[in-house]
MMTF fields as JSON, N, C-alpha, C and O atoms, coordinates in Angstrom:
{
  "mmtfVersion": "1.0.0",
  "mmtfProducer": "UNKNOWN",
  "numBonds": 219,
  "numAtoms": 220,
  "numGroups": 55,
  "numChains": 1,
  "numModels": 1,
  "chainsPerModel": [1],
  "groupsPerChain": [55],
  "chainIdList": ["A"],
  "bondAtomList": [4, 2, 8, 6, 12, 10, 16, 14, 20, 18, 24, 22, 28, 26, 32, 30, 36, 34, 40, 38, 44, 42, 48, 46, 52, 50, 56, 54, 60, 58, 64, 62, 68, 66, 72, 70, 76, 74, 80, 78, 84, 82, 88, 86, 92, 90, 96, 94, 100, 98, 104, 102, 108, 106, 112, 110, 116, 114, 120, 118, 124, 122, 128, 126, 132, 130, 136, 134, 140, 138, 144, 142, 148, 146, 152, 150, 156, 154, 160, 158, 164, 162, 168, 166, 172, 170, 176, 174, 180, 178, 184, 182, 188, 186, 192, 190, 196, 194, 200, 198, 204, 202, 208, 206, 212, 210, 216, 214],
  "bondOrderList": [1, 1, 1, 1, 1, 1, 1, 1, 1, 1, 1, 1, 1, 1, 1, 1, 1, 1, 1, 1, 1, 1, 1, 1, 1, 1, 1, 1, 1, 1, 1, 1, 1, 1, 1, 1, 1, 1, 1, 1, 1, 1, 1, 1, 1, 1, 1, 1, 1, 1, 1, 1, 1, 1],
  "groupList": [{"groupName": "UNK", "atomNameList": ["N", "CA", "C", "O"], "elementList": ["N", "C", "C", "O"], "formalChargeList": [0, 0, 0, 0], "bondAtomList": [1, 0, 2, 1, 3, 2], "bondOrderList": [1, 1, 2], "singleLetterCode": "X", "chemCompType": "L-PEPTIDE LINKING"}],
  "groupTypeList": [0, 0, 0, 0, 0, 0, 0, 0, 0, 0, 0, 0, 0, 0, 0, 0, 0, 0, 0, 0, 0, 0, 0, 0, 0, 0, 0, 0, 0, 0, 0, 0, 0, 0, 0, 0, 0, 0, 0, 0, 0, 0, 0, 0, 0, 0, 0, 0, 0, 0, 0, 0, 0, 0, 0],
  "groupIdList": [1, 2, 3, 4, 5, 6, 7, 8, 9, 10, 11, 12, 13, 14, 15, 16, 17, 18, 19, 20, 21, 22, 23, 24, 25, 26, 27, 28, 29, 30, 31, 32, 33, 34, 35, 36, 37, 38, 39, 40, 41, 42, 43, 44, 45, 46, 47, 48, 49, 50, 51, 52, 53, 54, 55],
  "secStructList": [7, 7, 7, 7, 7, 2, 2, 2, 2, 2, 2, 2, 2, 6, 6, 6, 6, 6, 6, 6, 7, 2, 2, 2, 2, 2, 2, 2, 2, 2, 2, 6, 6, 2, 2, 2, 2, 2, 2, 2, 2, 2, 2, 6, 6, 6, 6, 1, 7, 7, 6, 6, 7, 7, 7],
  "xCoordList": [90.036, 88.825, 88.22, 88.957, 86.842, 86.597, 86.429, 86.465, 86.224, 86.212, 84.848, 84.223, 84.24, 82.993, 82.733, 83.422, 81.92, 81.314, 80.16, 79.243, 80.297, 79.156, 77.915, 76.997, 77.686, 76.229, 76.31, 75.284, 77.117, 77.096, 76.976, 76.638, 77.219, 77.247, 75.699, 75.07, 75.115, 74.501, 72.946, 72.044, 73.097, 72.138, 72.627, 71.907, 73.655, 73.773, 73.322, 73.295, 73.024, 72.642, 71.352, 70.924, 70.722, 69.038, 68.269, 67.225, 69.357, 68.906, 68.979, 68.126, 69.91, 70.202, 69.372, 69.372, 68.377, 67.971, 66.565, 65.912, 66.236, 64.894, 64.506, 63.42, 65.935, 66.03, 66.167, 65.757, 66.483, 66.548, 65.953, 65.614, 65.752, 64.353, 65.793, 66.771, 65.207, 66.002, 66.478, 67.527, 65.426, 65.302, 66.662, 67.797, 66.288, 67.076, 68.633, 69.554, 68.781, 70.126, 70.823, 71.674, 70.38, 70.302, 70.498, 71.57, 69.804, 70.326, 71.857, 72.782, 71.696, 72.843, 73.991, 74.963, 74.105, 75.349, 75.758, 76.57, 74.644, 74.356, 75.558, 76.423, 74.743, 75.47, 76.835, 77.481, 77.007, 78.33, 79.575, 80.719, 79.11, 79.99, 80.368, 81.278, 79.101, 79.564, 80.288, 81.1, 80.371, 80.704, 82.517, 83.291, 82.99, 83.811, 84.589, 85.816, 83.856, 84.013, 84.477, 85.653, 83.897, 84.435, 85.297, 85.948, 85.578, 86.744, 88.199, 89.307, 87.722, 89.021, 89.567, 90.711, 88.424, 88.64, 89.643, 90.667, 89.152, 89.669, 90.965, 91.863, 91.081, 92.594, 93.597, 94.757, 93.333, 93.753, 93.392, 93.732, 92.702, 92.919, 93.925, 94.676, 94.236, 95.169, 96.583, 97.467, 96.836, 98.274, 98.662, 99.856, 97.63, 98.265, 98.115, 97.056, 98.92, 98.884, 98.329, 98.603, 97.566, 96.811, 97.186, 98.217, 96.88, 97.753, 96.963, 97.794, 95.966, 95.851, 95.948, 95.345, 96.943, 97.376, 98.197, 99.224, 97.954, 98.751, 99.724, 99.172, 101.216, 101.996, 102.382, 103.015],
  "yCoordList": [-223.092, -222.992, -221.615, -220.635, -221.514, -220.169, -219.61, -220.092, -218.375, -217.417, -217.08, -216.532, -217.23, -217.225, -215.706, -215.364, -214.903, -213.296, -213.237, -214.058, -211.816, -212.593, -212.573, -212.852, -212.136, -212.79, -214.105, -214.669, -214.505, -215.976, -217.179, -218.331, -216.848, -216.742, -216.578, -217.612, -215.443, -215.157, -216.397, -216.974, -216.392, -217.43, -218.829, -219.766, -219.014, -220.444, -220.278, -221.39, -219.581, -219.529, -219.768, -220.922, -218.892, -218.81, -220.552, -221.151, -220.758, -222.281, -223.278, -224.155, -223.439, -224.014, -223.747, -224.571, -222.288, -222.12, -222.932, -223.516, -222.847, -223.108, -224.739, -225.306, -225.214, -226.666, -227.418, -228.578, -227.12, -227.282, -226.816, -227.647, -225.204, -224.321, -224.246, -224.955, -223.028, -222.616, -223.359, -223.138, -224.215, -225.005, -225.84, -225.642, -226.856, -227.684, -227.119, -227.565, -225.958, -225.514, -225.761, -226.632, -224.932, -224.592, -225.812, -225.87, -226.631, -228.416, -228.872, -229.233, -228.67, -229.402, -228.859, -229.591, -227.234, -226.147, -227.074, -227.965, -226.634, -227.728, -228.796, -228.787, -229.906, -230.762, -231.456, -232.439, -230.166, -230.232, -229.605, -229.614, -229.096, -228.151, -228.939, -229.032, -229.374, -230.698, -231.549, -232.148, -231.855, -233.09, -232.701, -233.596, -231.428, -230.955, -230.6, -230.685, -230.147, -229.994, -231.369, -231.557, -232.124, -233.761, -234.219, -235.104, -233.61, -234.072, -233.636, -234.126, -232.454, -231.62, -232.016, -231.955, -232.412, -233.319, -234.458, -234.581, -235.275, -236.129, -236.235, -236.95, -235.526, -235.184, -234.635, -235.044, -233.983, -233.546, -234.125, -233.395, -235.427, -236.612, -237.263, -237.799, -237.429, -238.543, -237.813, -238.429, -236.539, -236.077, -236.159, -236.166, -236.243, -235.92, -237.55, -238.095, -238.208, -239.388, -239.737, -239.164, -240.612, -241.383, -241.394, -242.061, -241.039, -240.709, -242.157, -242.599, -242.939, -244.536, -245.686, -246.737, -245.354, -246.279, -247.181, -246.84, -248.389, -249.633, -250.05, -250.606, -250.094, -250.653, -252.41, -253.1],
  "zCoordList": [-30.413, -29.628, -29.871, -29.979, -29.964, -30.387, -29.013, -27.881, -29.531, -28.289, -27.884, -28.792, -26.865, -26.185, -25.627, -24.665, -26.086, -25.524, -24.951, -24.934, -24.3, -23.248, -23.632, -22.861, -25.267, -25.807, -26.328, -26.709, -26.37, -26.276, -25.025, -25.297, -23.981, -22.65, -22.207, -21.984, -22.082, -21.906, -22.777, -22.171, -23.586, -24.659, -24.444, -24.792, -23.965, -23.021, -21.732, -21.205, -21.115, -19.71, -20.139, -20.161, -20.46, -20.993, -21.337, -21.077, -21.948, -22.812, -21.789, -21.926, -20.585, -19.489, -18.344, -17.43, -18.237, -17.625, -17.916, -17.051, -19.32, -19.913, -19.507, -19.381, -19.363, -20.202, -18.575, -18.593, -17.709, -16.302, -15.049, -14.206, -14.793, -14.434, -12.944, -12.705, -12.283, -11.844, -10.243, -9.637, -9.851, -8.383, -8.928, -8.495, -10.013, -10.26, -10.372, -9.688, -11.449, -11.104, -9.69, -9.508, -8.765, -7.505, -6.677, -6.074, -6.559, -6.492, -6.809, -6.08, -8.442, -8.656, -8.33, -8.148, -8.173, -7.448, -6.784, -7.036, -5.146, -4.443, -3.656, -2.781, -4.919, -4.653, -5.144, -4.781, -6.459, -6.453, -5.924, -6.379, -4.927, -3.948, -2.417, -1.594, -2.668, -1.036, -1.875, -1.17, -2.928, -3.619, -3.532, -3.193, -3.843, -3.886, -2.714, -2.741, -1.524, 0.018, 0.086, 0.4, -0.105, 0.324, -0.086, 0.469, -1.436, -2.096, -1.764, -1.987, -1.104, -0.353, 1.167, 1.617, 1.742, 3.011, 2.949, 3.621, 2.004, 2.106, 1.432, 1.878, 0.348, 0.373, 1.683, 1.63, 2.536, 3.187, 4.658, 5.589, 5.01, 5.647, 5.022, 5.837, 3.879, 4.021, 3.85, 3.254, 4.341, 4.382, 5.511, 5.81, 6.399, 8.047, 8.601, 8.292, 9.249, 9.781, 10.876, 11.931, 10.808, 11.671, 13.275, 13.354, 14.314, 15.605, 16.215, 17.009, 16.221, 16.387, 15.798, 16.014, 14.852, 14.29, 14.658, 15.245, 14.422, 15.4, 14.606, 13.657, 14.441, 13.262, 13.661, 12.861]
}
């Protein structure tokens, strides 16, 4: 894998910025952070057991 510097970095950001504009970034953060919040919830609903659960 090559090794990525941060002028390379940097000229991927630019191109991502160009190619998407900066609201949209900001969106998709967003909504991949609740997406991720949720994903952590619910892992951690299903470790602790149900206290109305009827067997």
């Amino acid at each position: 894998m090559p090794h990525l510097g941060p002028t390379e970095l940097i000229i991927i950001l630019v191109i991502v910025l160009v190619l998407f504009g900066v609201g949209r970034i900001g969106k998709i953060a967003g909504e991949l952070g609740s997406g991720i919040r949720a994903f952590r919830e619910g892992l951690s609903s299903e470790e602790k057991p149900k206290e109305n659960e009827e067997e």
